[in-house]
C-alpha positions in Angstrom: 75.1 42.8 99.5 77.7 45.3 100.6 76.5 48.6 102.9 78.7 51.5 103.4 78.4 53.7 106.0 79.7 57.6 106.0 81.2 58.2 108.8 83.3 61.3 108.9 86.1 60.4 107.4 85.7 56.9 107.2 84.1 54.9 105.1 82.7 51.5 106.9 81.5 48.6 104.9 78.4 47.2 107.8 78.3 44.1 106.2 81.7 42.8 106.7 82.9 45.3 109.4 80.2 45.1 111.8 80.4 41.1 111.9 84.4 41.7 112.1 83.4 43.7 115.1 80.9 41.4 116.6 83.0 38.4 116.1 86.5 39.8 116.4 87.8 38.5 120.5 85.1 35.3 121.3 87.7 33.1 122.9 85.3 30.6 124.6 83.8 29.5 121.7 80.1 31.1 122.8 80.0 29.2 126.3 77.1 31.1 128.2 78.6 32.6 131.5 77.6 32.0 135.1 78.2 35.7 135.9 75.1 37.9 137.1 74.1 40.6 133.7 75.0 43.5 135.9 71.3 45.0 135.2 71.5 49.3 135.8 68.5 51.6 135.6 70.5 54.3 137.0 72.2 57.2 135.3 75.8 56.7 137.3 77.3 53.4 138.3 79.6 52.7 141.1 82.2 54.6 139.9 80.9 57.8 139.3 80.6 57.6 135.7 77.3 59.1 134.1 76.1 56.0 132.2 75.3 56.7 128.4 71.3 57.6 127.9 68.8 56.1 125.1 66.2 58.3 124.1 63.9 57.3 121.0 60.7 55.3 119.7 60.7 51.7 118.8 61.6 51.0 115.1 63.1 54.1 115.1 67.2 54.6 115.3 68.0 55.9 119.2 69.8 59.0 120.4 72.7 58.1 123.4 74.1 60.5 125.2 78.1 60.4 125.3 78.9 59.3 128.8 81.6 60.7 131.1 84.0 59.5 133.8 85.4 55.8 134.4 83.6 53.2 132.1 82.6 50.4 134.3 84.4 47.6 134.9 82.1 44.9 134.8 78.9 44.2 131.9 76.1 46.6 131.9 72.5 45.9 130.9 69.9 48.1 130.9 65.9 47.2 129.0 65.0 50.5 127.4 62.3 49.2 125.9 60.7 45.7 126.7 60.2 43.2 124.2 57.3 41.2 124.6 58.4 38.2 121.6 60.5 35.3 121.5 63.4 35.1 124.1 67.0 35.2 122.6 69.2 32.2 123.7 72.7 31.1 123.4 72.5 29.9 120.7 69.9 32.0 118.4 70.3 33.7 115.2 69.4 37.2 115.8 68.2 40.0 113.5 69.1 43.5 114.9 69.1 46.9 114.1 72.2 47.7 116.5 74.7 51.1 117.4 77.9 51.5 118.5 79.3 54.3 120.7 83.5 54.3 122.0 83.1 55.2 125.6 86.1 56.9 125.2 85.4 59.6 122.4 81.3 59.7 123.1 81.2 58.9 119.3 79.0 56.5 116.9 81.7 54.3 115.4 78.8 52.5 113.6 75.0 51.9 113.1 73.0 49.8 111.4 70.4 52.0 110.9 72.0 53.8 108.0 70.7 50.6 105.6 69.2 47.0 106.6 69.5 45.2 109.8 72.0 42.4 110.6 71.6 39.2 111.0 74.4 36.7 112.8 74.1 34.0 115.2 74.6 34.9 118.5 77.5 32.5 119.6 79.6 34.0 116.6 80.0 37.5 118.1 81.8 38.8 121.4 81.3 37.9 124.5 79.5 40.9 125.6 76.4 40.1 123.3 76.9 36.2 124.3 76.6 37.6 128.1 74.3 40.9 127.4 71.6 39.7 124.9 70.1 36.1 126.5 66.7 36.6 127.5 65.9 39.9 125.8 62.3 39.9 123.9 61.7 40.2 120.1 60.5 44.1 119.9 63.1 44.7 122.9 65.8 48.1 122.9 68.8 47.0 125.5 71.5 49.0 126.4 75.0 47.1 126.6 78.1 48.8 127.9 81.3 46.6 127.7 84.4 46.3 129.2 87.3 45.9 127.3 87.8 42.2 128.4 84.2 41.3 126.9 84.5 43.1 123.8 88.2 43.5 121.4 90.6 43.6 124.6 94.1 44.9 124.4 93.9 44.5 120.5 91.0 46.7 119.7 89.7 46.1 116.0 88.9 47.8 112.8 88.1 51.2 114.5 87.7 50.2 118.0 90.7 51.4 119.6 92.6 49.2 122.3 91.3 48.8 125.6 87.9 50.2 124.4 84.3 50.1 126.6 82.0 49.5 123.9 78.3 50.9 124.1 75.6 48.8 122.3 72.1 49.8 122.0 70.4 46.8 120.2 67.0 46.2 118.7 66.0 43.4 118.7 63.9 42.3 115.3 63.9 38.5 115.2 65.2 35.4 116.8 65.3 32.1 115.0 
């Protein structure tokens, strides 16, 4: 079943768009990386930048703060709230409730909250979840900020501009 979304202006479809969005610049097939997560508790990176902040309860849609100055260059993970179910893998089906803020504008672009969670398998979407989301808990609230090269690149996609840092803050419901 179809969702839409009213988003000033814009009319998103969450059902096919946010997969588009998840899926749209993969290009090594899911392979886990080697890289460190980048974990940050901080408000400010080493740039500068004043990192996005997630207020809210559990089950309940979160409020993030529009952040300012340089996104950072590198993957961002941050537990808001720790999960205490199953572990996501590499290869896991998730079930999320998830939202997505464009660095650049401070903006929502999209939420899942509006309707009923999605459901995908994790090496299916971009490589910022296949980097960001292994080892987060069932019950969990992460915060992923991602650069560009993780997410829809030079390319951007659907509403995601080019060259976009993308700001996930994911729920996670289920892993199977």
């Amino acid at each position: 079943m179809t969702r839409s979304l009213k988003s000033p202006g814009l009319i998103l479809s969450i059902s096919a768009l946010s997969l588009a969005l998840l899926t749209g610049c993969s290009t090594d097939g899911g392979a886990p990386s080697d890289s460190p997560r980048g974990d940050s508790t901080s408000s400010t990176n080493e740039s500068g930048a004043n990192m996005p902040k997630v207020s809210g309860a559990a089950n309940e849609a979160p409020t993030i703060s529009a952040p300012t100055g340089n996104p950072p260059a590198d993957l961002v993970t941050e537990d808001v709230i720790e999960g205490s179910g199953k572990a996501a893998i590499a290869d896991s089906t998730l079930t999320v409730h998830y939202t997505l803020m464009a660095w650049s504008t401070g903006q929502v672009v999209e939420s899942s909250w509006a309707g009923e969670p999605a459901t995908f398998g994790l090496n299916q979407v971009i490589t910022g979840w296949q980097q960001g989301i292994p080892g987060m808990k069932e019950g969990g609230r992460r915060l992923l900020v991602i650069p560009p090269s993780l997410g829809y690149g030079e390319a951007g996609g659907g509403p995601i501009g080019p060259n976009e840092t993308l700001i996930f803050v994911v729920d996670l419901i289920k892993v199977s």
